[in-house]
C-alpha positions as CSV (number, residue, x, y, z in Angstrom):
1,X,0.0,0.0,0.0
2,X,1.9,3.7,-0.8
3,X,2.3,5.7,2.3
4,X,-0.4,8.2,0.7
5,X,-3.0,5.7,1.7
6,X,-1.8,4.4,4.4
7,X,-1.2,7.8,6.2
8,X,-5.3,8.4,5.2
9,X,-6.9,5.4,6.5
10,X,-4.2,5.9,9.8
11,X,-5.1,9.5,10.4
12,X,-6.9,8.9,13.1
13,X,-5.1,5.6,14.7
14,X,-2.7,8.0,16.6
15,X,-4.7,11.0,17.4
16,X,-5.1,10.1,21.4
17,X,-1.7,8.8,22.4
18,X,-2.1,11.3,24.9
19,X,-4.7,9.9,26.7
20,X,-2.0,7.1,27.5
21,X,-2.8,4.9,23.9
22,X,-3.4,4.4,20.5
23,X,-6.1,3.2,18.1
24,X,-8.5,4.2,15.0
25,X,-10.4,7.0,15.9
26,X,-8.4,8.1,19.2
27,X,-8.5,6.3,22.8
28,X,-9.3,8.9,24.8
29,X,-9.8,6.5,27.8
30,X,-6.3,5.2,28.7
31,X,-7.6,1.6,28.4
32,X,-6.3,-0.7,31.5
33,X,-5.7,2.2,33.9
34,X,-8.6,1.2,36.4
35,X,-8.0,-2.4,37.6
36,X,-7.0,-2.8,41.0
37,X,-9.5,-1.0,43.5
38,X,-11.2,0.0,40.0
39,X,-14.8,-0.2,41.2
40,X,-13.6,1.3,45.0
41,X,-14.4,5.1,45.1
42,X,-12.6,6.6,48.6
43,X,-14.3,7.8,51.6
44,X,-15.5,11.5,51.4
45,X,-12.0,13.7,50.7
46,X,-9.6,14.7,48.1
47,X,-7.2,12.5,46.9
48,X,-4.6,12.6,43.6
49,X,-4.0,9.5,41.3
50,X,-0.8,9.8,39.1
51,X,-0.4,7.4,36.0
52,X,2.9,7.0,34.3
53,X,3.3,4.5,31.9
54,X,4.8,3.6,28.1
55,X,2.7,2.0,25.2
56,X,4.4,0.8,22.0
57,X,2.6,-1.4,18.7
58,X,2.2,-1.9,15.3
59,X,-0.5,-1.3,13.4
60,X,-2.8,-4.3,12.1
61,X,-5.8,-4.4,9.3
62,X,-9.1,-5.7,9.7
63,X,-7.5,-9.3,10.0
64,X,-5.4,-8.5,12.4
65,X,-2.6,-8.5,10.0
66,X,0.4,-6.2,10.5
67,X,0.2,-3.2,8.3
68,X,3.5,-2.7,5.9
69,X,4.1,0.7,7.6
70,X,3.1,2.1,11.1
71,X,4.4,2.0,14.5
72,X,4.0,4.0,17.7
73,X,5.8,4.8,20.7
74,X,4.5,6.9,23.3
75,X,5.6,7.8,27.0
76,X,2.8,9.4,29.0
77,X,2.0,11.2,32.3
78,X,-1.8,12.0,33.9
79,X,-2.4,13.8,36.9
80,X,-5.9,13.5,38.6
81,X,-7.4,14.7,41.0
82,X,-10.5,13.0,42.5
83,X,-12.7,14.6,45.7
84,X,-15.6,12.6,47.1
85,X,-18.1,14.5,49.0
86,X,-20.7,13.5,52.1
87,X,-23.1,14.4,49.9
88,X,-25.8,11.9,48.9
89,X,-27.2,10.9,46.1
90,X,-30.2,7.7,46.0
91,X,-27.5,6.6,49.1
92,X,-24.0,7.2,47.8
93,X,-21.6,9.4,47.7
94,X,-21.5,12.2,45.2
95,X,-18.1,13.3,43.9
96,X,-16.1,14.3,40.6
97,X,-13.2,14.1,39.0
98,X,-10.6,15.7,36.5
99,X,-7.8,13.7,34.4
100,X,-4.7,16.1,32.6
101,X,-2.7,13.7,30.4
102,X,0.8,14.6,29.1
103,X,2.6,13.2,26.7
104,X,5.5,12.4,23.9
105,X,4.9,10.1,21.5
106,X,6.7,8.9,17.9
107,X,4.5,8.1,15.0
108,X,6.1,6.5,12.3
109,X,4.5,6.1,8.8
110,X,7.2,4.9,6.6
111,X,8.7,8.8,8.2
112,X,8.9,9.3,11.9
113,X,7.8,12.7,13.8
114,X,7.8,13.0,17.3
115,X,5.4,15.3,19.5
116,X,5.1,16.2,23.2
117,X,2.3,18.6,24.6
118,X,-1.0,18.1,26.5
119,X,-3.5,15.3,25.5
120,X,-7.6,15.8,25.6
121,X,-8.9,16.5,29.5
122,X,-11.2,14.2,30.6
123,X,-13.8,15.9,33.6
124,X,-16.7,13.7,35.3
125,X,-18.6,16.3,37.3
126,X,-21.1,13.0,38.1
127,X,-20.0,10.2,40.3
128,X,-22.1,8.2,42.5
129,X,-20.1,5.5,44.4
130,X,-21.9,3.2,46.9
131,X,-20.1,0.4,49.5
132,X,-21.8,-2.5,51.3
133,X,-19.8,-5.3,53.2
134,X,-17.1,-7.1,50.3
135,X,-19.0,-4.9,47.6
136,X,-17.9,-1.6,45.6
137,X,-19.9,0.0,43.0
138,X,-20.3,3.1,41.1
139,X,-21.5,5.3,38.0
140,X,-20.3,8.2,36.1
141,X,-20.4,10.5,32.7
142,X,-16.6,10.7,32.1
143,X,-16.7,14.0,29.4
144,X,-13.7,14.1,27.2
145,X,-12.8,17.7,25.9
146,X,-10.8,18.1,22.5
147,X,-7.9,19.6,23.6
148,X,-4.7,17.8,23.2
149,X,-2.7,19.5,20.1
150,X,-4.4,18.4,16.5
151,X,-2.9,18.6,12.8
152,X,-5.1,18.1,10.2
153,X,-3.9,15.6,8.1
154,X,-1.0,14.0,10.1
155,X,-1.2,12.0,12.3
156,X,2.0,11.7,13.6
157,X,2.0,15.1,14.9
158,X,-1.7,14.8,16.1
159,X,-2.1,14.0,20.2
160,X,-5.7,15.1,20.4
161,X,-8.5,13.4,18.8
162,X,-10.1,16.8,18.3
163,X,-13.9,16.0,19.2
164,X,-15.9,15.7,22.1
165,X,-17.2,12.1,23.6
166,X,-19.1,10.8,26.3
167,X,-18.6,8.1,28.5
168,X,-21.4,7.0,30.8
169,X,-19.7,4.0,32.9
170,X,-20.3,1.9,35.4
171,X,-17.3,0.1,38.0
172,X,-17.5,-2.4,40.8
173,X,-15.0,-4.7,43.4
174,X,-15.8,-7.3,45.2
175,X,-13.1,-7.7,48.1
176,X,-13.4,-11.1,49.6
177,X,-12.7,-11.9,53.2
178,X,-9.1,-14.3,52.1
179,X,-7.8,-11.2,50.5
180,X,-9.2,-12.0,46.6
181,X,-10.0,-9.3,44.5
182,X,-12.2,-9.2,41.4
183,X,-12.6,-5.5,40.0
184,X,-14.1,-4.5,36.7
185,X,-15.3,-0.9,35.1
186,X,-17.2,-1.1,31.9
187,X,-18.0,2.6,29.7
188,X,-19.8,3.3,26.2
189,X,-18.0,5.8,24.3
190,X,-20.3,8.1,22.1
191,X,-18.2,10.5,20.1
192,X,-18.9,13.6,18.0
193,X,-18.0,14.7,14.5
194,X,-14.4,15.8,13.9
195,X,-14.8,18.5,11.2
196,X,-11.3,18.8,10.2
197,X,-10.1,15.8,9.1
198,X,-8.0,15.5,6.4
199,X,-6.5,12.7,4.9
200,X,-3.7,14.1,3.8
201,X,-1.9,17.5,4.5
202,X,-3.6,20.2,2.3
203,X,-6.3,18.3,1.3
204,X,-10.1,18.9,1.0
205,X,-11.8,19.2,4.9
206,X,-13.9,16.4,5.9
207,X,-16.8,15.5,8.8
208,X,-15.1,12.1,10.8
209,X,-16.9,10.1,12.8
210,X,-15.7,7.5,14.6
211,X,-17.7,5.0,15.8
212,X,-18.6,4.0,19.2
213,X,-17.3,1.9,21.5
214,X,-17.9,-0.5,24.3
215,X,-15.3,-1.4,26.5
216,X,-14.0,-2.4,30.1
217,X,-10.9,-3.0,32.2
218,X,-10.5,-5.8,34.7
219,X,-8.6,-7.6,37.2
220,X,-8.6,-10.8,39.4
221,X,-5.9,-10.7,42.2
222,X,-5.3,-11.9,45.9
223,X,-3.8,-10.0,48.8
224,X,-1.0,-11.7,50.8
225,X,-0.8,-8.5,53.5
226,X,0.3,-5.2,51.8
227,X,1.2,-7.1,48.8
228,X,-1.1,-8.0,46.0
229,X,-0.9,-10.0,42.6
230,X,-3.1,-10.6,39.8
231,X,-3.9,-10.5,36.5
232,X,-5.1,-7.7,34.9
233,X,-6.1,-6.1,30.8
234,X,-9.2,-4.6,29.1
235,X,-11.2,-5.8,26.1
236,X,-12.9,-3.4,23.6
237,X,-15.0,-3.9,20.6
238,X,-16.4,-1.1,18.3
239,X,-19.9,-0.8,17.9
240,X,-20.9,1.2,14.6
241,X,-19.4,1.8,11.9
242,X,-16.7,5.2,11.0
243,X,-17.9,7.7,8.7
244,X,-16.7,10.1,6.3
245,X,-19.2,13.3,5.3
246,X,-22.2,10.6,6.4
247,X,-20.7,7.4,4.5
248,X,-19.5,4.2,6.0
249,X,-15.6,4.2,5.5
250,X,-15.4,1.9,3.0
251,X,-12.7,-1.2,2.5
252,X,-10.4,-0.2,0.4
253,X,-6.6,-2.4,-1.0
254,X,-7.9,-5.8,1.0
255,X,-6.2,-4.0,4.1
256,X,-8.8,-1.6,6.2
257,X,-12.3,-3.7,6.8
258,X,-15.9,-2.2,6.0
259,X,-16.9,0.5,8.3
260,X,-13.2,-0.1,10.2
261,X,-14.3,-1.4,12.9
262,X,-11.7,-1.8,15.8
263,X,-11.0,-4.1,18.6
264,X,-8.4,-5.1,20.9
265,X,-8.0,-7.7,24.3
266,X,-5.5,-7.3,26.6
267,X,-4.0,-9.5,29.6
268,X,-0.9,-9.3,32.1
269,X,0.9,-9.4,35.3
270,X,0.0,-6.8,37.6
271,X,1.2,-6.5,41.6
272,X,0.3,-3.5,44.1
273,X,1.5,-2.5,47.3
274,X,0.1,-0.8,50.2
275,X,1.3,1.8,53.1
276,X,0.1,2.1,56.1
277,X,-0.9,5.7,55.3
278,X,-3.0,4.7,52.9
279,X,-0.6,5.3,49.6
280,X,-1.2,3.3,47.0
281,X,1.0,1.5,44.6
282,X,0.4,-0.7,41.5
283,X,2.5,-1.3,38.5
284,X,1.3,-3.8,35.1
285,X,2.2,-4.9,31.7
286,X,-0.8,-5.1,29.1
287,X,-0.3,-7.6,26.1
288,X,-2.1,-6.7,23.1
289,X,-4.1,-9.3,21.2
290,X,-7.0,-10.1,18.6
291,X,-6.8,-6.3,17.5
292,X,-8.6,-5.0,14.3
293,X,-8.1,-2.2,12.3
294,X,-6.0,-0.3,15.5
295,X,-2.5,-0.6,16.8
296,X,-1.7,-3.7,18.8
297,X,1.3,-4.2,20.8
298,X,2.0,-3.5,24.8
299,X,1.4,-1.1,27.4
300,X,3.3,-0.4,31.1
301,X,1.6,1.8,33.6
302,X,2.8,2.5,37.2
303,X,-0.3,4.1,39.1
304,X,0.0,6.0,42.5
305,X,-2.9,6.6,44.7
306,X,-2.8,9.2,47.9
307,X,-4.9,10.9,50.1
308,X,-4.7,14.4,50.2
C-alpha cells in the first residue's frame, strides 16, 4: 500500500496517544488504567492518582494482520485529582473528578515525527459511588474535551483526537474476606463529529466520525498482607461503523475492513503495594491481542494513589 493511503486510513489511529494509547479513531480513555481497586471510590476527601506509563505497537488491518508501515511509541504522564463529597445521592456518595494527560509520542508512517504537549482532559462532574460489606460499585459520565494538540492531516503530529465524547460507565470490586480481589469498570463511548479531518496535508476538509465503542478493564488478584498479585487487561470492541461526510468508510486495498471497525483484548501481570498511610501502589504490563483495524502491541503503567 503507498504511504499516501496508508497515512489516510491511519489518520486517526494516533490522534489520542495522549490519553495514554493508541487506536483508529483516538483512545481517549487510557484503556487498563482502572483495575485494581477500580470499582472502590474513597471515603468523602480529596485525593490525587498519578499514571505514568509507556505503550508501544504496530498497526494491524481488519485481519489483524500487521500493516507494511506504522508503528508507535509513546511515554505518557496523567495527573488527577478526585474529591468525594458527604453528599448523597439515591445513598451514595457524590463526587467528581478531572484527568490532565501529558505526553511524547513517535508516529512512524514509513517517516517518523515526534510530539510532546498536552492530550484531551477528561472531567466527570457525576460520580455516584456506593459500599456494602465485600461490595464496591459506582456510576459516572466521564466527558472528554478536544484539547490535546491536533494537525489536520497528520497524524503523527496529532495528540488530540479533536472531538468531544461521552462516556457513561459503570465500576465495581468485590473484596473477599481471604484477601481475593475481582474488579471490573465497563463505559460506552459516544463520540462527536471531527470536522477537520483530512487525509492528507492540504487536502479537502472532511466531517469524521468514529464509531462508538464499548469497552471495560479488569482484574482478578489476591492479597497476601500489603502485597497484591493478579492478572489484569481490558477488552474493547467497536460498535458502529466510522464515517466520512455521512458514508461508512469503505474497504479499500484488502487492508482496512468495511466500516473499520476496531478491537483489541489485553491481559498481564500486575502487583500492588500498600502503606500504612493509605498510599497506594500498582505497576502492570498489558499484552495486546485479537486487535482489528487499531495498533496492537503493549502497554506499562505505574499508578499512584494518595490521600490528600
Amino acid at each position: 500500500m503507498e504511504i499516501r493511503k496508508l497515512a489516510g486510513a491511519v489518520a486517526l489511529a494516533a490522534l489520542s496517544i495522549g490519553s495514554a494509547q493508541a487506536k483508529e479513531g483516538g483512545d481517549q480513555y487510557p484503556n487498563g488504567a482502572e483495575t485494581w481497586l477500580g470499582g472502590a471510590v474513597p471515603p468523602p476527601g480529596n485525593y490525587f492518582i498519578n499514571y505514568f506509563g509507556y505503550y508501544g505497537g504496530d498497526l494491524v488491518d481488519g485481519n489483524g494482520k500487521k500493516a507494511p508501515a506504522g508503528e508507535v511509541d509513546a511515554w505518557f504522564n496523567a495527573f488527577r485529582f478526585v474529591q468525594t463529597t458527604e453528599h448523597k445521592i439515591l445513598g451514595g456518595n457524590w463526587g467528581w473528578h478531572v484527568i490532565v494527560p501529558v505526553v511524547h509520542q513517535k508516529v512512524d508512517l514509513g517517516g517518523a515525527k515526534s510530539v510532546n504537549g498536552l492530550g484531551d482532559i477528561t472531567v466527570n462532574p457525576f460520580i455516584v459511588s456506593w459500599h456494602q460489606k465485600n461490595w464496591h460499585w459506582a456510576i459516572g459520565l466521564d466527558v472528554n474535551l478536544p484539547t490535546g494538540r491536533y494537525k489536520e492531516g497528520d497524524a503523527r503530529q496529532s495528540i488530540g483526537a479533536n472531538y468531544w465524547s461521552f462516556e457513561p460507565l459503570f465500576a465495581f470490586t468485590y473484596m473477599g474476606d481471604t484477601g481475593w480481589e475481582v474488579s471490573a469498570k465497563f463505559m460506552y463511548n459516544i463520540k462527536t463529529e471531527n470536522s477537520d479531518f483530512r487525509q492528507v496535508p492540504g487536502g479537502p476538509k472532511m466531517d469524521y466520525q468514529s464509531g462508538d465503542e464499548f469497552h471495560f478493564d479488569y482484574l482478578v488478584g489476591k492479597r497476601f498482607g500489603p502485597w497484591g498479585v493478579g492478572l489484569s487487561g481490558y477488552y474493547l470492541k467497536q460498535t458502529t461503523d466510522d464515517e466520512i461526510d455521512g458514508r461508512t468508510v469503505e474497504a479499500f486495498d484488502g487492508f482496512w475492513s468495511e466500516g473499520r471497525k476496531g478491537q483489541v483484548f489485553a491481559v498481564g501481570p500486575t502487583v500492588s503495594y500498600t502503606t500504612k498511610s493509605g498510599v497506594h501502589f500498582t505497576a502492570q504490563w498489558n499484552h495486546e491481542t485479537k486487535a482489528e483495524n487499531r495498533f496492537e502491541g503493549d502497554k506499562f503503567i505505574l499508578k499512584l494513589i494518595m490521600p490528600l
